[in-house]
Structures are given as structure tokens and as C-alpha cells.
C-alpha positions as CSV (number, residue, x, y, z in Angstrom):
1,X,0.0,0.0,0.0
2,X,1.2,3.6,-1.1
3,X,1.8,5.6,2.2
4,X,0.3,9.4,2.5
5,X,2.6,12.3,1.8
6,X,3.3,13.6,5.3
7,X,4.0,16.9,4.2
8,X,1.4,19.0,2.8
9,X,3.7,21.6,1.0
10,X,4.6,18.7,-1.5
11,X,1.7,18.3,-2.9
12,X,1.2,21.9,-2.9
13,X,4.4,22.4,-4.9
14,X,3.5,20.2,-7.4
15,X,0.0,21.8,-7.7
16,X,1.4,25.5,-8.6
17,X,3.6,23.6,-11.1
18,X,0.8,22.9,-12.8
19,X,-0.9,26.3,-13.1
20,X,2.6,27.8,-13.8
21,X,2.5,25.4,-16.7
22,X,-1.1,26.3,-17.7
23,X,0.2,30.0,-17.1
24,X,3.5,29.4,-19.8
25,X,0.9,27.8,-22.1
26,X,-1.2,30.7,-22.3
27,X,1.2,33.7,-22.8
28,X,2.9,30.9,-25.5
29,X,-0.1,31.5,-27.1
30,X,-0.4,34.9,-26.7
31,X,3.4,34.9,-28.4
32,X,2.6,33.0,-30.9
33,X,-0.9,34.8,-31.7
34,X,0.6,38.0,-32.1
35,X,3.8,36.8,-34.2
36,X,5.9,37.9,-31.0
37,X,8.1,34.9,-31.1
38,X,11.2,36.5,-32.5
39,X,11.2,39.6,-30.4
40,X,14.4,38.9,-29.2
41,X,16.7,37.2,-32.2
42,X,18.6,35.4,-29.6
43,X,17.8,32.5,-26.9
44,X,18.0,31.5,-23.9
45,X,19.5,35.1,-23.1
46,X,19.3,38.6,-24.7
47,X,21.7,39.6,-27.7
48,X,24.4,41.0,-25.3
49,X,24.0,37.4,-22.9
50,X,22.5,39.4,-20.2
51,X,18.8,37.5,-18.4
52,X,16.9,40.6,-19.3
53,X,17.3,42.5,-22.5
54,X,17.6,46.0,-22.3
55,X,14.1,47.7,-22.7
56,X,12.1,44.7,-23.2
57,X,8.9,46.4,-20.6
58,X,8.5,49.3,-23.2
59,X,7.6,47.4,-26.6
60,X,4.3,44.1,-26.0
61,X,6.1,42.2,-28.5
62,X,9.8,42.2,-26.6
63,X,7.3,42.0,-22.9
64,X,5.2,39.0,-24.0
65,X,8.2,36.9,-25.4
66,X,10.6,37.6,-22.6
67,X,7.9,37.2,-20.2
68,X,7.5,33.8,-22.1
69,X,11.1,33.4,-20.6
70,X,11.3,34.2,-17.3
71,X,7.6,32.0,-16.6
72,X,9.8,28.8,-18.3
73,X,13.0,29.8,-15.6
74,X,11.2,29.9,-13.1
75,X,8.9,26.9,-14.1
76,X,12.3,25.0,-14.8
77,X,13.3,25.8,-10.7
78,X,10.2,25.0,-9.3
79,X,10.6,21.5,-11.2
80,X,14.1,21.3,-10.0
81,X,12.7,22.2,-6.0
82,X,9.9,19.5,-6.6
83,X,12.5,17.2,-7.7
84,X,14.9,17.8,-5.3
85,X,12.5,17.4,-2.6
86,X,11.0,14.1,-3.6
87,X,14.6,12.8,-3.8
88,X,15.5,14.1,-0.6
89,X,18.5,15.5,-2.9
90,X,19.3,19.4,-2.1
91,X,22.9,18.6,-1.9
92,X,22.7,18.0,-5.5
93,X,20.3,20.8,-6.1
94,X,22.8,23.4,-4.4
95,X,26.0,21.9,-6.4
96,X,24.0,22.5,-9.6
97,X,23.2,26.0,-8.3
98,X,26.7,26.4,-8.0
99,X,27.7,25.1,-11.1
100,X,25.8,27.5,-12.8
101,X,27.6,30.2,-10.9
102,X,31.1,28.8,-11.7
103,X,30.1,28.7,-15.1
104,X,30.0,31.8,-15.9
105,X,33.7,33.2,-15.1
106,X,34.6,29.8,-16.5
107,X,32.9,30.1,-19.8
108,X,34.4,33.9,-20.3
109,X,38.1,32.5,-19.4
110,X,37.3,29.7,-22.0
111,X,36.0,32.3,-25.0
112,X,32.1,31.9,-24.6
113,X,30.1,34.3,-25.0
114,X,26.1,34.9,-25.6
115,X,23.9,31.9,-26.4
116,X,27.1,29.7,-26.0
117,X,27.6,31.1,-22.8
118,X,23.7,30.5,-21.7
119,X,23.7,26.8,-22.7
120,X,27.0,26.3,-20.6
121,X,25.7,27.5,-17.7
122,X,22.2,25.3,-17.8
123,X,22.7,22.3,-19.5
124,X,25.6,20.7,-17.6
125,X,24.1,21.9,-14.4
126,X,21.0,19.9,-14.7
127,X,23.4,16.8,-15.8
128,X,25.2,17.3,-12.3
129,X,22.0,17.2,-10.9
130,X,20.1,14.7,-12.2
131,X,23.3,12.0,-12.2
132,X,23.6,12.8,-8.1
133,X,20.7,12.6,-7.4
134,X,20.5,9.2,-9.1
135,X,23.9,8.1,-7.8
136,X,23.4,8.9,-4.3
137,X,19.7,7.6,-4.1
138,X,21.1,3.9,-5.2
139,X,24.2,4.8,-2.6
140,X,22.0,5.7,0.5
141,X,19.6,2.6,-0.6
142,X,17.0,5.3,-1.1
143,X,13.4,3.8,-2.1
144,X,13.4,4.7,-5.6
145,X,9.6,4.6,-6.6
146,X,7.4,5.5,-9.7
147,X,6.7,9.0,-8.3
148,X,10.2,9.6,-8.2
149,X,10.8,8.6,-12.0
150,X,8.2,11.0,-13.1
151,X,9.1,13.9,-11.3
152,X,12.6,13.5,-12.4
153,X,11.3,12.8,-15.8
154,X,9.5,16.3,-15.9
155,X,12.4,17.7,-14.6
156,X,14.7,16.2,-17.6
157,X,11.2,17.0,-20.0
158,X,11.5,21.1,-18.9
159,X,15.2,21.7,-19.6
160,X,14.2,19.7,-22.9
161,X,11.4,21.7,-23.8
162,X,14.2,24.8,-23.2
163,X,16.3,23.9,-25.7
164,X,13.6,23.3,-28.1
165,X,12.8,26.9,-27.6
166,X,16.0,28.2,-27.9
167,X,16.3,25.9,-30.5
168,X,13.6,27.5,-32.7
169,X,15.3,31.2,-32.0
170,X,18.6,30.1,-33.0
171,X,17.6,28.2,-36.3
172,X,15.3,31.3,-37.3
173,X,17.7,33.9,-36.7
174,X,20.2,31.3,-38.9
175,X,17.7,31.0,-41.5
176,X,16.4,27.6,-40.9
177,X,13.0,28.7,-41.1
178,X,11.9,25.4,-42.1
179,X,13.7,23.4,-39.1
180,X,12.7,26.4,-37.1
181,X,8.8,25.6,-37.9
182,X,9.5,22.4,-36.8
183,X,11.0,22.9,-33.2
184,X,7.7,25.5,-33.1
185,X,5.5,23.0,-33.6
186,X,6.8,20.5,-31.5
187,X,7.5,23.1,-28.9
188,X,3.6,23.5,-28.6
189,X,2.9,19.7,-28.7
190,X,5.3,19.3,-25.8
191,X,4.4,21.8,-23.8
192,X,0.9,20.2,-23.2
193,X,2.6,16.4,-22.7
194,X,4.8,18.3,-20.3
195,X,1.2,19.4,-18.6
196,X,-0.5,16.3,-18.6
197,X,2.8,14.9,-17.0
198,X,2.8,17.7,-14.3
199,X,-1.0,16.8,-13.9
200,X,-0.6,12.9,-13.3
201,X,2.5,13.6,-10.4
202,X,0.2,16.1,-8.6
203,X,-2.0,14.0,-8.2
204,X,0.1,11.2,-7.6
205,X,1.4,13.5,-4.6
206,X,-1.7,14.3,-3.0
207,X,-2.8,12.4,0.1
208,X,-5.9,10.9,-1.9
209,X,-4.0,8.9,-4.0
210,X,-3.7,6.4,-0.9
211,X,-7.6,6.1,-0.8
212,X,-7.1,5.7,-4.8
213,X,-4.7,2.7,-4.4
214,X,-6.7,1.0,-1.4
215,X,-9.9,0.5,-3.2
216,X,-10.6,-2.7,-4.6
217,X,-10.6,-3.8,-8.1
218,X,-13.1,-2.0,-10.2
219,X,-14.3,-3.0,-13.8
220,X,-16.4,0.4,-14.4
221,X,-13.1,2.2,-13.1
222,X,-11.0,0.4,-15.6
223,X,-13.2,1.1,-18.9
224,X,-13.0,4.8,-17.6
225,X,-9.5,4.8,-17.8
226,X,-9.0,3.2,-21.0
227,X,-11.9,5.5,-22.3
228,X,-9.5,8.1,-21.1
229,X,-6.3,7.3,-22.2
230,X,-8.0,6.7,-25.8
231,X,-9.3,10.6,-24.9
232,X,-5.8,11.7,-24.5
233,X,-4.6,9.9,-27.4
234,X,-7.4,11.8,-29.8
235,X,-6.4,15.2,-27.6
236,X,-2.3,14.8,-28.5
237,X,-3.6,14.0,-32.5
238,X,-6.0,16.9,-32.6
239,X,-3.3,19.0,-31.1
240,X,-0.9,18.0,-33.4
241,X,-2.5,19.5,-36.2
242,X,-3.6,22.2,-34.5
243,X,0.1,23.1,-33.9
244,X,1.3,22.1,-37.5
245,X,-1.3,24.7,-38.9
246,X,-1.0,27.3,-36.6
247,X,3.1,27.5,-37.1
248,X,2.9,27.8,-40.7
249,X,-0.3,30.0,-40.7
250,X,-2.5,27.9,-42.1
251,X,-5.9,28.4,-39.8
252,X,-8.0,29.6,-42.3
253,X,-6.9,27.0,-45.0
254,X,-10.7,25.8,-45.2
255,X,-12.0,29.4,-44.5
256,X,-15.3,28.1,-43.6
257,X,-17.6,25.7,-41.9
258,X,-18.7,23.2,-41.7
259,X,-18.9,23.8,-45.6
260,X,-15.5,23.6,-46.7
261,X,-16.3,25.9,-49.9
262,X,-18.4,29.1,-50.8
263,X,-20.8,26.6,-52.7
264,X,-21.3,24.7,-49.8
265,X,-20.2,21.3,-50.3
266,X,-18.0,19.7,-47.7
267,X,-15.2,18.7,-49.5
268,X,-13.0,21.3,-50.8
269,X,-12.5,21.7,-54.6
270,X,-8.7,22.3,-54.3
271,X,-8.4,19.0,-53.0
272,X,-8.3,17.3,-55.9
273,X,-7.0,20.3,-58.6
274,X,-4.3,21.4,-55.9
275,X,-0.7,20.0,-55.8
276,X,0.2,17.3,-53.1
277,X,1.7,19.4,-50.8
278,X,-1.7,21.4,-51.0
279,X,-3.6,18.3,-50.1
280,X,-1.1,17.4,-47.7
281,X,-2.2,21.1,-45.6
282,X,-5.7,20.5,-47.1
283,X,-5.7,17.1,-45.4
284,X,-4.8,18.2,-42.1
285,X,-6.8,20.6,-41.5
286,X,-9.9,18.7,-42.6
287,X,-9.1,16.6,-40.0
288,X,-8.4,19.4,-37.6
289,X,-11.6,21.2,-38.2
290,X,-13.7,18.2,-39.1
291,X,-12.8,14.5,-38.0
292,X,-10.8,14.9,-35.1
293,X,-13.2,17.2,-33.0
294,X,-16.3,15.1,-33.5
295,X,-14.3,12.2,-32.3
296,X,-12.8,13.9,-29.7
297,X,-16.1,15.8,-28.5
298,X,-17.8,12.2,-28.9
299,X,-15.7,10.4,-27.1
300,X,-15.0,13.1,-24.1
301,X,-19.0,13.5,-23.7
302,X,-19.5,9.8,-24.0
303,X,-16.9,9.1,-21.0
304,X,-18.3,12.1,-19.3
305,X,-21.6,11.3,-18.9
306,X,-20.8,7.8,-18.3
307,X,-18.5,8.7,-15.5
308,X,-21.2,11.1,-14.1
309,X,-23.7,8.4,-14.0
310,X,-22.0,5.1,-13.0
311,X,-19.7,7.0,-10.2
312,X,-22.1,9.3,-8.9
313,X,-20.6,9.0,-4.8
314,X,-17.2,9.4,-6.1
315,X,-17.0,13.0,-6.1
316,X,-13.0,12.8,-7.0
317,X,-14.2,11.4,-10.4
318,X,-17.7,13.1,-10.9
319,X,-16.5,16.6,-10.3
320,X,-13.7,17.0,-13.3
321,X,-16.3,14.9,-15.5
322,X,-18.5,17.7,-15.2
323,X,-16.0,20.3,-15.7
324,X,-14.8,18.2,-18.8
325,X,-18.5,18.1,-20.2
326,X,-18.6,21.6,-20.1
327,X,-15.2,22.6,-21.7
328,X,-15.1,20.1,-24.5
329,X,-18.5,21.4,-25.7
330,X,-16.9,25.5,-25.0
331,X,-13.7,24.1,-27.1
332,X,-15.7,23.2,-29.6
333,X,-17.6,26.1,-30.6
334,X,-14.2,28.1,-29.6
335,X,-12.6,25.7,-32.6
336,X,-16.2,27.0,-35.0
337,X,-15.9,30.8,-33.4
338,X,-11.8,31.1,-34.3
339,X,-13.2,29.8,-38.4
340,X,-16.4,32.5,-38.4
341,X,-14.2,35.2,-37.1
342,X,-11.7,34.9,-38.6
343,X,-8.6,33.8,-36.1
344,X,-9.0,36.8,-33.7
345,X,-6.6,36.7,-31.0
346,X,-8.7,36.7,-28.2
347,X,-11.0,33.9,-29.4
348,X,-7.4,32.0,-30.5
349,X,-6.0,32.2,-27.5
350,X,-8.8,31.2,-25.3
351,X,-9.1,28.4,-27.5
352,X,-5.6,27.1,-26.9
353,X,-6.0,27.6,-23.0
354,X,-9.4,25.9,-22.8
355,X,-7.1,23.2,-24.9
356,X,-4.7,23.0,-22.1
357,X,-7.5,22.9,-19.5
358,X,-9.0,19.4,-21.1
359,X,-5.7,17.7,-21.6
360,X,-5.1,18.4,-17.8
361,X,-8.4,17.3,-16.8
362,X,-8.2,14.5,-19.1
363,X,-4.4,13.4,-17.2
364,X,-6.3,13.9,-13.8
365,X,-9.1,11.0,-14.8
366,X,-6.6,8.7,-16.0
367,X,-4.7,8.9,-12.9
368,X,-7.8,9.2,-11.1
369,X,-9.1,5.6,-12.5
370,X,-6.0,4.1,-12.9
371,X,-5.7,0.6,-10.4
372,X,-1.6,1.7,-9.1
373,X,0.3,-1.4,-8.2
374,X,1.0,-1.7,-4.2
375,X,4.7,0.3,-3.3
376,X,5.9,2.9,-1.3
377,X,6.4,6.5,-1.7
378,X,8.9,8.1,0.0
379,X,7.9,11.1,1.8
């Protein structure tokens, strides 16, 4: 049997990840919505290799995209804290700390300078850390359980999802807009498999996931779960396409709906006269606008209601069903609303936050339902 977190600021922790995640999500959108991306031309620090760029409070562009920044640094630390704390590893924590000091004068005797510099102050500081705390877990014959994996996982998944970003700056201001357009468009994918992640150890952490473990074997409880895995499955291939179209500004491919032309059939005439890159797009986002959401809106009110009905004393499970209800059918006509008018920011960007909020809630009933085998979770 899994044994309660004793102490409540864990839990707590891992909570305020989570809304610092939805929080990143939504002013990435913002970024991205206004075309704010490459504000500053260099990343993970300013042109000069200074944190904060010179002026970037006086122009929205340079405010949103940096602001972008300093939510992911100090998403990155909270992740490290949470990790560090689960692994009962601040030893580590502080070394890596201190590496990133050192690194600095070291990188300026060494040449480095700018981006080059940045990257040698991070990245072999979350090496340091994540090899000692592994090392002297195994050393000190440590418990090492699931919970621990994960957390260190999103801890390993955030400095990755950093370098994609910087990544994407680097390649554009090279030139490599198509590679760039890439990294963008799995940079938005990952973000949201970075939230679910952060979702499923919150809730992992909180002292109801003992009652979760100690119940018996449930039939009902395991269709719900594989009804919501499939959920996340058709969330992460929505999503996809949502972010390969919205990278390459292609939103308003299919400018209507649901008819896909102005004579209103529903299959678009450049489909078949158009080249096959053409249909490739044209493809993608008639899934995007057409397949997928009827699936995914299906599905989601499907498990909903079923969850709402067959689990009615289990609050835990009943409560984000009906929050889940309720924001795929909002996403939906959010998805219709961003078609009829046009991809106006404020309508886009709620769209991709009420996105975020369903993949979360989806993570939290598939942890919710899941049957967890018997271990124990270190405190």
C-alpha cells in the first residue's frame, strides 16, 4: 500500500507547477498569436548574454516573449525544487546551483560568450543534478519509486522543452525557417505532454492517491480509464494538427464551416486540382476542423456522462467529469468561433487555454481511475 505524503507543502508544490504550466501555455499563445516569437533574435538570453534584455517592458512584442522566458526559468526551478525534494536531494540541487555560478567566469576564461555562454551555464548543471541525485539515491539505498521517476522525468522533459525553444530562435535567426517551424510545432505539442505529466504527479502526490490505491478492483473504473487514455490519445492528434497549422499560418486554409467551400459542399475543390503538398495542408486541416473534434467531442461526452452516471458517490471522479463536459462542448464552438471570425486573438488564444485545461483534466481521470500497483512513496 502507497503511504500518505506527510507533508502537505509537497503536494502543494506540485500543484502551482501545474498552473505555472497552464500559465506558460497561455502567454505561448499569446506569443505566438501576435507573431511575438522572435522579439528577441537570440535564446536562452538577450543579444548582449545578459537574463533581461535591455528595454524589453517598453515594446508588448519584446514584454510578452521575454515574459515567455522568465515564466519557463522559473517553471524549470520549481521542477528542479519539486525534484529535489521528492529525492530528498538538495545537496545536489545546491551543487547544480553552484555550477551555474562557476560557469559563468569559467565560460568567459574559456572564450564563450552569448547563447554559448547561456547553454554552458544550464545544461551541464541539470546533468550534475540529475546524475547525483540518481547516484546517491542507489548509494544511501534510497526507495526509488514510480513517483520519483516522473518527477525526475519532468524535470529532464522542462530543460528539454528549453532547448527546443532556444532551438527554434537560433535556427530562425540562422535561416532555418523550415527546421525552425518544426522545433515551433513541437515546442507546442510538448508543452501540453509536459502538462499532462505535471498533472498525473500532482495528483500522484496528493494524500488521496492512498484512498485511490486502497480500493478494490473496479471493472467500471478500468473502462474509464482506457476511455481516457483513448481521450488523450485523440487530444495529443488533434493537437498535433492544431500546432502544425498554426506555425505555418494555415488556420484559415478551409476558410469556412462546416462547408469547406463558398458553394457549400463539404469537401474542398482544391483537394483534388491542388498540388500534393496542397492536399497534404488541405488534409490536415480537414481533420483538424472536421474528423478529429467530432471524435474527440464524442468520445469526451461519451466518458463524461458515463462517469457522471456510473460513479455518482465518487466525487473525485464526478466533479472534473463535469467540468470536462462543459469545456469540450466550449472548445468546440471556440474551434467554429476562431473559423467564423476569422482567427482573432482573443478567441485563438482562449481556444488554446481551454485546450490546455481538457488535456489536464483529461491526465487527472486517468490517474484518477488508474488501479496503481501496491509500493511505497517516500515522503
Amino acid at each position: 500500500m502507497e503511504t500518505p505524503i506527510n507533508n502537505p507543502w509537497l503536494p502543494r508544490l506540485a500543484k502551482f507547477c501545474v498552473f505555472a504550466t497552464l500559465a506558460l501555455i497561455l502567454v505561448g499563445a499569446i506569443v505566438t498569436t501576435s507573431g511575438s516569437g522572435m522579439a528577441i533574435a537570440t535564446a536562452p538570453h538577450a543579444p548582449d548574454g545578459a537574463l533581461n534584455p535591455a528595454g524589453w517592458t517598453s515594446e508588448f512584442a519584446k514584454t510578452v516573449e521575454h515574459g515567455h522566458r522568465l515564466i519557463a526559468i522559473t517553471l524549470a526551478t520549481l521542477t528542479a525544487i519539486l525534484c529535489a525534494w521528492l529525492w530528498r536531494e538538495w545537496i545536489g540541487l545546491v551543487i547544480a546551483f553552484a555550477a551555474i555560478g562557476l560557469a559563468g567566469p569559467l565560460g568567459h576564461a574559456i572564450g564563450l560568450s552569448g547563447n554559448a555562454l547561456a547553454h554552458f551555464r544550464y545544461w551541464p548543471a541539470a546533468a550534475i543534478f540529475v546524475i547525483i541525485a540518481i547516484v546517491r539515491a542507489r548509494k544511501c539505498r534510497r526507495p526509488i519509486t514510480t513517483n520519483h521517476w516522473l518527477v525526475l522525468v519532468a524535470f529532464i522533459a522542462v530543460c528539454a522543452q528549453a532547448v527546443f525553444g532556444a532551438l527554434r530562435v537560433s535556427l530562425e535567426t540562422a535561416g532555418s525557417i523550415t527546421a525552425a517551424t518544426n522545433f515551433r510545432t513541437f515546442h507546442g505539442v510538448f508543452a501540453q505532454a509536459f502538462l499532462a505529466l505535471m498533472v498525473v504527479i500532482a495528483v500522484r502526490l496528493c494524500p488521496t492517491w492512498s484512498e485511490i490505491c486502497a480500493r478494490p478492483p473496479n471493472a467500471k473504473l478500468s473502462k474509464f480509464h482506457r476511455m481516457a487514455i483513448a481521450a488523450q490519445l485523440l487530444y495529443f492528434a488533434q493537437l498535433a494538427c492544431a500546432a502544425y497549422l498554426r506555425h505555418r499560418d494555415l488556420g484559415l486554409l478551409i476558410p469556412s464551416w462546416p462547408s469547406a467551400q463558398a458553394t457549400g459542399g463539404l469537401w474542398p475543390d482544391a483537394w483534388a486540382a491542388g498540388d500534393g503538398a496542397l492536399r497534404h495542408q488541405l488534409m490536415i486541416h480537414f481533420l483538424h476542423t472536421r474528423i478529429l473534434p467530432i471524435l474527440l467531442t464524442g468520445h469526451i461526452i461519451g466518458m463524461s456522462i458515463g462517469i457522471i452516471k456510473r460513479a455518482k458517490s465518487e466525487t473525485f471522479l464526478t466533479t472534473p467529469a463535469k467540468a470536462l463536459l462543459t469545456m469540450i462542448v466550449l472548445q468546440f464552438i471556440l474551434g467554429v468561433l476562431v473559423i467564423w471570425r476569422g482567427r482573432q486573438s482573443h478567441i485563438t488564444n482562449t481556444h488554446v487555454i481551454v485546450g490546455a485545461l481538457i488535456c489536464a483534466t483529461i491526465a487527472m481521470l486517468a490517474a484518477r481511475t488508474s488501479r496503481p500497483s501496491a509500493q511505497n512513496v517516500a515522503a
